[in-house]
C-alpha positions as CSV (number, residue, x, y, z in Angstrom):
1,X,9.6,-35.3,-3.0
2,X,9.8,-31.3,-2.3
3,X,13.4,-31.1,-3.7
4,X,12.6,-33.3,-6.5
5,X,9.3,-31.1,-7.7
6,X,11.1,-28.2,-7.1
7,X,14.0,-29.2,-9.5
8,X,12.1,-30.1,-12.3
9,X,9.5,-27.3,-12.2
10,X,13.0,-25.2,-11.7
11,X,14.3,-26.8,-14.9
12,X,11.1,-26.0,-16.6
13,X,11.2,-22.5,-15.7
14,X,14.9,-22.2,-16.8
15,X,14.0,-23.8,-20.2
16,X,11.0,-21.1,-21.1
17,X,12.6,-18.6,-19.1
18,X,13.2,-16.4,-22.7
19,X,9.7,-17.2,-24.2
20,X,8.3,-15.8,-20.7
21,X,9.9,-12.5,-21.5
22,X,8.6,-11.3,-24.5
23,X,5.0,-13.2,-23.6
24,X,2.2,-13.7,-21.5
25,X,3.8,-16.3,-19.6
26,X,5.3,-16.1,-16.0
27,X,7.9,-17.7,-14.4
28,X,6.6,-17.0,-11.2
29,X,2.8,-18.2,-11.8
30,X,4.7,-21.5,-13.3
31,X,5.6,-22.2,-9.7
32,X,2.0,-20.9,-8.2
33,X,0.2,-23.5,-10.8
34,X,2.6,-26.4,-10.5
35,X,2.6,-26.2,-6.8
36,X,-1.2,-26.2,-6.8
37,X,-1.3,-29.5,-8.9
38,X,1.1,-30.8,-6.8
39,X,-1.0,-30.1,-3.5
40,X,-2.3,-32.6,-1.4
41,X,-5.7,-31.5,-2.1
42,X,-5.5,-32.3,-6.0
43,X,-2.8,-34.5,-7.0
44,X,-1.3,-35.5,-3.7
45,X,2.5,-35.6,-4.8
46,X,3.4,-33.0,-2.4
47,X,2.2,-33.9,1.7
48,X,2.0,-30.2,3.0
49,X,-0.5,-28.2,5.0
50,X,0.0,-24.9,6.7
51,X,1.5,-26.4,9.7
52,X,3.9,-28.2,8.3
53,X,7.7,-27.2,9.6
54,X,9.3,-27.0,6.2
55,X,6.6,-24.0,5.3
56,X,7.0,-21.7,8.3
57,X,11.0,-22.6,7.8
58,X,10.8,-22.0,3.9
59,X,8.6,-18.8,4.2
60,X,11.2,-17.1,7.3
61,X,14.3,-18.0,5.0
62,X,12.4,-16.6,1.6
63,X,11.2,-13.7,2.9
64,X,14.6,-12.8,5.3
65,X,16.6,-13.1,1.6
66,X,13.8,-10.7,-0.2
67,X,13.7,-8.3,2.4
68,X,17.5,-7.8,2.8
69,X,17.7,-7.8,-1.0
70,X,15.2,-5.2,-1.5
71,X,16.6,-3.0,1.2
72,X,19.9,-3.3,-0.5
73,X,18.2,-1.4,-3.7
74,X,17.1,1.4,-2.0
75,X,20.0,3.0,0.0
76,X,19.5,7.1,0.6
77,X,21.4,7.9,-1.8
78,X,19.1,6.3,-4.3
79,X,16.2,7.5,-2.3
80,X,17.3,11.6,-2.6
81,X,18.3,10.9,-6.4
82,X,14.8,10.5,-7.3
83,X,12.4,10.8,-4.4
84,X,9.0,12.9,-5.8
85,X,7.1,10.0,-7.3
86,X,7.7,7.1,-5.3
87,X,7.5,9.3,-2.3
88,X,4.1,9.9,-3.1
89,X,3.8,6.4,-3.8
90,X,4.8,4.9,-0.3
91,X,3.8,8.2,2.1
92,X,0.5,8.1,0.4
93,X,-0.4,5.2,-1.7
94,X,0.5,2.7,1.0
95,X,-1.8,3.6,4.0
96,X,-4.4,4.3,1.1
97,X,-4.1,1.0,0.1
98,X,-4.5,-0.3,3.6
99,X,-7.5,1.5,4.1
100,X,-9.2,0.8,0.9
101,X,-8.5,-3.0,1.3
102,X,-9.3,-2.6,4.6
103,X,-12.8,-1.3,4.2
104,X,-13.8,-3.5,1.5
105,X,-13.1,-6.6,4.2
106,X,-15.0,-5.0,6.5
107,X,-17.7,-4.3,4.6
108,X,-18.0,-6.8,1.5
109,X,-16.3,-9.8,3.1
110,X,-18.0,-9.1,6.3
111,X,-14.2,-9.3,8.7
112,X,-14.1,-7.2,12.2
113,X,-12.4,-4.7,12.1
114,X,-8.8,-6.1,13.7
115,X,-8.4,-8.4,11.2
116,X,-9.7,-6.3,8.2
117,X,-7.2,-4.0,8.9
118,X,-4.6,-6.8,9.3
119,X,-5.7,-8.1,5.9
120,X,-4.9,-4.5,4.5
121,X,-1.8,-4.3,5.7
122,X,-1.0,-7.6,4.2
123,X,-2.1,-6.7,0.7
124,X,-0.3,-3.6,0.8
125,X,3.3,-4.1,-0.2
126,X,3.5,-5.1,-4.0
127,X,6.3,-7.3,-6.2
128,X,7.8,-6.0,-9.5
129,X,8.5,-9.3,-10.3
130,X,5.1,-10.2,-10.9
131,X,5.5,-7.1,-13.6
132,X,9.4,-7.8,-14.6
133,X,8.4,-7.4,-18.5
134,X,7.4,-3.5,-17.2
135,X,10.3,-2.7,-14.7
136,X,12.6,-4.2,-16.9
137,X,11.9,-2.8,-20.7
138,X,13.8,-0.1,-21.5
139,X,11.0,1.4,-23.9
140,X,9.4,2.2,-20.6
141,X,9.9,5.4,-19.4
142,X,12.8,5.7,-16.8
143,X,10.5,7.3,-14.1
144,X,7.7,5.2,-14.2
145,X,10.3,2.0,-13.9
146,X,11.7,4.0,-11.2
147,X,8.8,4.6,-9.1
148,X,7.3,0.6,-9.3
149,X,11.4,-0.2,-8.3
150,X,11.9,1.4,-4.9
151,X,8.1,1.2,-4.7
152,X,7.8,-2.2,-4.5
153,X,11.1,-2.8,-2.8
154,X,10.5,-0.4,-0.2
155,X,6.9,-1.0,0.6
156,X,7.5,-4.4,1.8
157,X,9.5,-3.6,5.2
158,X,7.2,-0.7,5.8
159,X,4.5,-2.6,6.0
160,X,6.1,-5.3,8.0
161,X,5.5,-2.8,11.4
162,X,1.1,-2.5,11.0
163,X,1.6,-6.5,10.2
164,X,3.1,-6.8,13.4
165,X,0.9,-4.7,15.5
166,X,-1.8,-5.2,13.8
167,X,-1.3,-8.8,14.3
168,X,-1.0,-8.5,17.9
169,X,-4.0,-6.3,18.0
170,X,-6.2,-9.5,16.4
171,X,-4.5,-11.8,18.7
172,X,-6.7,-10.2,21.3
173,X,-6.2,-8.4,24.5
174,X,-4.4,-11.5,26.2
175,X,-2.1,-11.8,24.2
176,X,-1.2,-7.7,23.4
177,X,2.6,-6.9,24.9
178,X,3.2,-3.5,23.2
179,X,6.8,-3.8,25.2
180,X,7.9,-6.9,24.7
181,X,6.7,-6.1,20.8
182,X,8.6,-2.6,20.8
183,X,11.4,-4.4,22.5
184,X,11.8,-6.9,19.1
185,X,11.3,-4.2,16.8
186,X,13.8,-2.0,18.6
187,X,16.4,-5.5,18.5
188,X,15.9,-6.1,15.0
189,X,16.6,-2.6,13.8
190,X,19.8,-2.4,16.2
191,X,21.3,-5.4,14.7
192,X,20.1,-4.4,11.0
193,X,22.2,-1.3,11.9
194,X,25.3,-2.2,13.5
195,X,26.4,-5.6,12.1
196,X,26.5,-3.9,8.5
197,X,28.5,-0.9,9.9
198,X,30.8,-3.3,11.5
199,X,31.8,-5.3,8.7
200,X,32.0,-2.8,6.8
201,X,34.4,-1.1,8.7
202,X,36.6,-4.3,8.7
203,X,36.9,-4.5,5.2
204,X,37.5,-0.9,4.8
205,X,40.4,-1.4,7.7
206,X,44.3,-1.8,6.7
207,X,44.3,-5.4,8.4
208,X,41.9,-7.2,5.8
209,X,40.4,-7.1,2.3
210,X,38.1,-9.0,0.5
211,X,39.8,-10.7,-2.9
212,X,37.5,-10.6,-6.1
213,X,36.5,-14.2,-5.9
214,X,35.4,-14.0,-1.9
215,X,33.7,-10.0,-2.8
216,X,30.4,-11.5,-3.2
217,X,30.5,-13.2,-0.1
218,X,30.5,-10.6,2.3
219,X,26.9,-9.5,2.1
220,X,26.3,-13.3,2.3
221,X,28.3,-13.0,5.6
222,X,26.5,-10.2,7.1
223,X,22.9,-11.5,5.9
224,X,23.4,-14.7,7.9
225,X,25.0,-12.8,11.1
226,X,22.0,-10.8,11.2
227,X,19.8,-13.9,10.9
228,X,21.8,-15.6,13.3
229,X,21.9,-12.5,15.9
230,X,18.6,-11.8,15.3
231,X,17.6,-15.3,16.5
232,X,19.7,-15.3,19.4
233,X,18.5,-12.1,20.5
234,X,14.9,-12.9,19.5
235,X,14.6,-9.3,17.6
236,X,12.9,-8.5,14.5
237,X,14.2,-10.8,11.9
238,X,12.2,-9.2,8.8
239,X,13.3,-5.9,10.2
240,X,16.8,-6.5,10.7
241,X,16.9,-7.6,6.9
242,X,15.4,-5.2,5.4
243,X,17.6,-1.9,7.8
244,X,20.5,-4.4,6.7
245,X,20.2,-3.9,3.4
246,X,19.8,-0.4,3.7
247,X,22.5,0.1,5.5
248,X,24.8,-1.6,2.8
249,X,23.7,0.2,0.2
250,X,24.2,3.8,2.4
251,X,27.7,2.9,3.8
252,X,29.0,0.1,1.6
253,X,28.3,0.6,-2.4
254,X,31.1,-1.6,-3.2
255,X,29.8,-4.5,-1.0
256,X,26.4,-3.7,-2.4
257,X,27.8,-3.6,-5.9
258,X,30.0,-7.0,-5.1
259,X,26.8,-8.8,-3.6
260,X,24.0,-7.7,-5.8
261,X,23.9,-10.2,-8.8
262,X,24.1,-13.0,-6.4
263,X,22.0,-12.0,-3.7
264,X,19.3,-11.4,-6.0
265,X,19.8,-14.8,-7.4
266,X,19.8,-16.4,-4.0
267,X,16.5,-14.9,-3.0
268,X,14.9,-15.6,-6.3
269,X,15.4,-19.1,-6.0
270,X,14.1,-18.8,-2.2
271,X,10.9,-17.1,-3.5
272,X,10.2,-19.5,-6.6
273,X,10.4,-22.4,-3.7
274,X,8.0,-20.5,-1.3
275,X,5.6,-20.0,-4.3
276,X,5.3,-23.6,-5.2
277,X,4.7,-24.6,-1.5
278,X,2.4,-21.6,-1.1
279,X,0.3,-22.9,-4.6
280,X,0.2,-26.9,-2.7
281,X,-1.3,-25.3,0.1
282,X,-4.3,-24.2,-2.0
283,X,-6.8,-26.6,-3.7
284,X,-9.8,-26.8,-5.4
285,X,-11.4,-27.8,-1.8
286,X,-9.9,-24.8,-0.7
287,X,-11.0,-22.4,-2.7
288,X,-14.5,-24.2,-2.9
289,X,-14.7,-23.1,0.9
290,X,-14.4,-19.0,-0.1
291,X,-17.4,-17.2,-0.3
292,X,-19.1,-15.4,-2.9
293,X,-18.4,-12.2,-1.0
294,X,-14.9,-13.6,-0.3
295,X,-14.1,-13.7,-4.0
296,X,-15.9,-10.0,-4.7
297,X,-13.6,-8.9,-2.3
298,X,-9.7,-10.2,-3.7
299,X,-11.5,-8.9,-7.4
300,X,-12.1,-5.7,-6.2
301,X,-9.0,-5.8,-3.9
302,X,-7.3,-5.7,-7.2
303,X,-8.8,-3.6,-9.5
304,X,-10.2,-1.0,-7.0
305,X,-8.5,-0.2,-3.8
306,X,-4.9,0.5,-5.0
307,X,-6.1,2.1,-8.3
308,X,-8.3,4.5,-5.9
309,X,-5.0,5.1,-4.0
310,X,-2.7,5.8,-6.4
311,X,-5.2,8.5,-8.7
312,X,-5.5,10.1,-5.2
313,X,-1.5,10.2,-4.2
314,X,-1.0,11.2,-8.0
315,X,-3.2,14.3,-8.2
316,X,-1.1,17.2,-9.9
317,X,2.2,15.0,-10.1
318,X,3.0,15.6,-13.4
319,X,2.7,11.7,-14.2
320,X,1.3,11.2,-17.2
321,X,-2.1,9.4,-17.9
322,X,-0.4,6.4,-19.8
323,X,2.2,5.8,-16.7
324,X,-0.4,6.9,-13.9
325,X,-2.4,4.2,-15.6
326,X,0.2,1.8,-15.4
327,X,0.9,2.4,-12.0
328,X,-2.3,1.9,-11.0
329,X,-2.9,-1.1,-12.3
330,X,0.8,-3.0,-11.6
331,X,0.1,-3.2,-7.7
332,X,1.0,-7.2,-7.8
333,X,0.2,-8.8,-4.4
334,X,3.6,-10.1,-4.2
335,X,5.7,-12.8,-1.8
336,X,5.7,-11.1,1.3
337,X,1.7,-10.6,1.4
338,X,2.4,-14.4,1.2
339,X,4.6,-15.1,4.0
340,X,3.0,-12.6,5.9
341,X,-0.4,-14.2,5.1
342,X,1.5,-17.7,6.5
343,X,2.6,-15.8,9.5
344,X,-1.3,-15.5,10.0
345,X,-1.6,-19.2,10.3
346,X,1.2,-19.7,12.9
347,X,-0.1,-17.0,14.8
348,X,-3.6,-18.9,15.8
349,X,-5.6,-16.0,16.1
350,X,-9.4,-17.3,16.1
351,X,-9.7,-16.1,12.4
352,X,-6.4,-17.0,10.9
353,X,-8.3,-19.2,8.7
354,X,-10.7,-16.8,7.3
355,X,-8.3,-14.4,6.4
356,X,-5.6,-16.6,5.1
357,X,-8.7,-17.7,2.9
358,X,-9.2,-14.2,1.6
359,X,-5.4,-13.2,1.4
360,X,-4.6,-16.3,-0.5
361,X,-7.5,-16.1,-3.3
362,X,-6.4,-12.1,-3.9
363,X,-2.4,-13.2,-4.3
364,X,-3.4,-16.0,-6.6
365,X,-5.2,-13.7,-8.8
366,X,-2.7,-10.8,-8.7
367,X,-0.3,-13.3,-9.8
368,X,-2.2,-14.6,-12.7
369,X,-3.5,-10.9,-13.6
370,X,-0.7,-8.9,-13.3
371,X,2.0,-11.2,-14.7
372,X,-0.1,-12.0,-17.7
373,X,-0.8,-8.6,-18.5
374,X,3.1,-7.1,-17.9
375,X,4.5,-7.8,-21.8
376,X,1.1,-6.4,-23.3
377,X,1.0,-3.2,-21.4
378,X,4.9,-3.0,-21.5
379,X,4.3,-3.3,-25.3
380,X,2.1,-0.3,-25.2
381,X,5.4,2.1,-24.2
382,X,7.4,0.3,-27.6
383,X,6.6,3.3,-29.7
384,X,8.3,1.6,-32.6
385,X,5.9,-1.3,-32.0
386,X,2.9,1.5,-33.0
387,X,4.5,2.7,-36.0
388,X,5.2,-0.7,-38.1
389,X,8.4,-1.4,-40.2
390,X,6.7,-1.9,-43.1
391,X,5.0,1.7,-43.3
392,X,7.8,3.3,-42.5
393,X,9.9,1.5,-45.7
394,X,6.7,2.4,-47.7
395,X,6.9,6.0,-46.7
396,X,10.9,5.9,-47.6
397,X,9.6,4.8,-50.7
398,X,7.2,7.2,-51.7
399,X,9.5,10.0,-51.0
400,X,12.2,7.9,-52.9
401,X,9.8,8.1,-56.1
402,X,8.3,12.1,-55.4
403,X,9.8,14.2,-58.2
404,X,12.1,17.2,-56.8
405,X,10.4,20.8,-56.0
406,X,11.8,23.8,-57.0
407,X,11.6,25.8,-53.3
408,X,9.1,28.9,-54.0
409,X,9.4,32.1,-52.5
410,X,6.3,33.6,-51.2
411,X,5.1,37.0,-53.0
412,X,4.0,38.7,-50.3
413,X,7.9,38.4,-48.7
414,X,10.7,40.2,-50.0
415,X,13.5,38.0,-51.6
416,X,15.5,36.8,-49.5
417,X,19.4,35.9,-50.5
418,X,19.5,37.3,-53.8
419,X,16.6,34.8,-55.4
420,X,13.2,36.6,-57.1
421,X,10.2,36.5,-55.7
422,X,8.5,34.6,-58.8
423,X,10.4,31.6,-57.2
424,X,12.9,31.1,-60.1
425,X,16.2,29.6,-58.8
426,X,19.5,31.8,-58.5
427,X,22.6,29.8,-59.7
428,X,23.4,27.6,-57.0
429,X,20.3,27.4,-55.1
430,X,18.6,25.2,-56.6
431,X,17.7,23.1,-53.5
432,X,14.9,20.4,-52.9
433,X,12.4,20.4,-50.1
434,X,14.6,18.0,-48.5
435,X,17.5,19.3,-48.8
436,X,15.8,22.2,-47.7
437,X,14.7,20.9,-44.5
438,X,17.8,18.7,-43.6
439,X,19.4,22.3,-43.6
């Protein structure tokens, strides 16, 4: 019944994928809202709950693709090209945001401080998709699109280490092994490293080359031998993605260039199915069972931590108040806040519940807010959207109809180019105010 639900809403999407572009629709909360009606808890078409195998499997897969994707768009190369803004953005917005997020757990929704701080770090990272009529509107400026890009695609494996720890930390003292936790971390990033040399080097070798149809392929080869090694080995799997795909785009543009289109495709597709089983898991029971303070704390998750954090990391930037403002506000809680918020539940820590509660209500509003709200404030960039068609034709118009000046010279200047300073024309200088200007 999963496959089948996820086809059709799939189909749907497909169908209105062109109206969601240029309106307030999202592709993206289509999933979140059919998945919810679907749910067990409202419709019961779809049997799932958090410990279902198919949504830890579905989550590890979604977010492995998104992770090694995102890495792939942020190589150094592309990182040195352009690094002021979203430097500031990811050195300084990003434990800002934890903070923020963090505090106002502790102190509106009432979390210790373990898990607050866990919750920050899980609503940290951010999602341009949720904001893909921004990123991806050329009226935009290219800076501000710039910044949100490797923002958002960076953000997510650098916060993947505090999730970690920070997990660990919540699980209790018991259950703390800062070696054997090092020790994965270490794994994950060895094998992110040296499986992408290494096929890289093979296809660069005289013995083999890729053909144009097989091209493609090759980053789908090395994503699933890091997922594979990283398995085997028990390392890092989220980190060996994301240092994968960094490692393509540094040593291997053409395999990044090759792989791109489809891999962004394949994780897409893995996302859009995480999001409807994410929205099943969530029902009206569910979010009946959040508190007052619980729901203060996702609003103001929203529209105060990461604002707060950004105006700070911007301070004498040169952004300006139109694309600070944008910034500020497109911080979508994105799909890894999600998995990560599912990694929660597997992990069993004694409030896993309560903070999957809290992380869940503040995605589902980001989603709706922030991809609702993209085409409007993309809009506001379109400066030929300020200046209408029609007053511009009426102004053509008017000029059109204006009889032709006779250019005056002023009397107080001398005469310039042989014409009196009465203004009278000199033969062949008899040119209008237009003319006069075009010159």
């Amino acid at each position: 019944m999963l496959l089948l639900s996820f086809a059709l809403v799939l189909l749907a999407a497909v169908l209105v994928s062109a109206l969601a572009n240029r309106t307030i629709l999202s592709t993206a909360a289509l999933f979140l809202v059919a998945g919810f009606l679907l749910g067990e808890g409202t419709t019961g078409v779809l049997h799932l709950s958090a410990d279902s195998p198919i949504v830890a499997q579905l989550a590890e897969l979604a977010l492995f693709a998104v992770l090694f994707t995102d890495g792939m768009r942020v190589g150094w190369a592309d990182l040195r090209s352009a690094w002021r803004l979203p430097g500031r953005a990811l050195g300084w917005g990003l434990p800002l945001t934890l903070l923020a997020t963090a505090l106002l757990a502790h102190y509106v929704a009432g979390m210790d401080w373990p898990e607050s701080l866990l919750i920050g770090a899980i609503l940290a990272p951010t999602d341009p998709v949720f904001a893909a009529a921004l990123v991806g509107n050329d009226k935009v400026p290219a800076r501000l699109r710039h910044l949100l890009n490797v923002e958002s695609g960076v953000n997510d494996g650098l916060a993947l280490p505090f999730v970690v720890v920070l997990l660990a930390v919540a699980a209790g003292s018991d259950d703390l092994h800062l070696g054997e936790l090092a020790t994965e971390l270490a794994v994950g990033l060895l094998i992110g490293v040296l499986v992408p040399l290494a096929a890289i080097a093979l296809a660069r070798s005289r013995w083999f080359a890729a053909s144009a149809a097989y091209a493609p392929l090759n980053g789908v080869a090395i994503g699933l031998l890091v997922l594979a090694l990283g398995k085997v080995t028990h390392g890092n799997l989220f980190l060996a993605a994301f240092t994968a795909g960094i490692t393509v785009a540094t040593f291997g543009p053409r395999t990044r260039a090759a792989f791109e289109h489809l891999g962004e495709n394949v994780a897409e597709l893995l996302k859009l199915a995480a999001l409807l089983v994410f929205g099943a898991l969530i029902s009206p029971a569910f979010l009946g069972e959040i508190s007052w303070t619980g729901w203060v704390f996702a609003v103001l998750a929203i529209v105060v931590a990461r604002p707060v954090a950004l105006w700070i990391s911007f301070l004498r930037s040169g952004l300006g108040m139109r694309e600070q403002a944008a910034a500020m506000w497109f911080g979508p809680k994105g799909f890894a806040s999600v998995v990560y918020g599912l990694l929660v539940l597997e992990a069993g820590i004694a409030a896993a519940d309560d903070v999957f509660h809290l992380v869940a209500l503040t995605i589902v509003i980001s989603i709706l807010a922030h991809s609702s709200t993209d085409v409007l404030v993309a809009r506001a960039f379109d400066e030929a959207r300020e200046t209408p068609a029609w007053h511009g034709a009426l102004h053509r118009i008017r000029r059109a109809a204006r009889p032709a000046a006779v250019p005056r010279q002023r009397a107080d200047r001398p005469a310039e180019d042989g014409r009196p300073a009465d203004g009278t024309a000199t033969p062949g200088g008899d040119r209008t105010d237009d003319q006069a200007s075009a010159k």
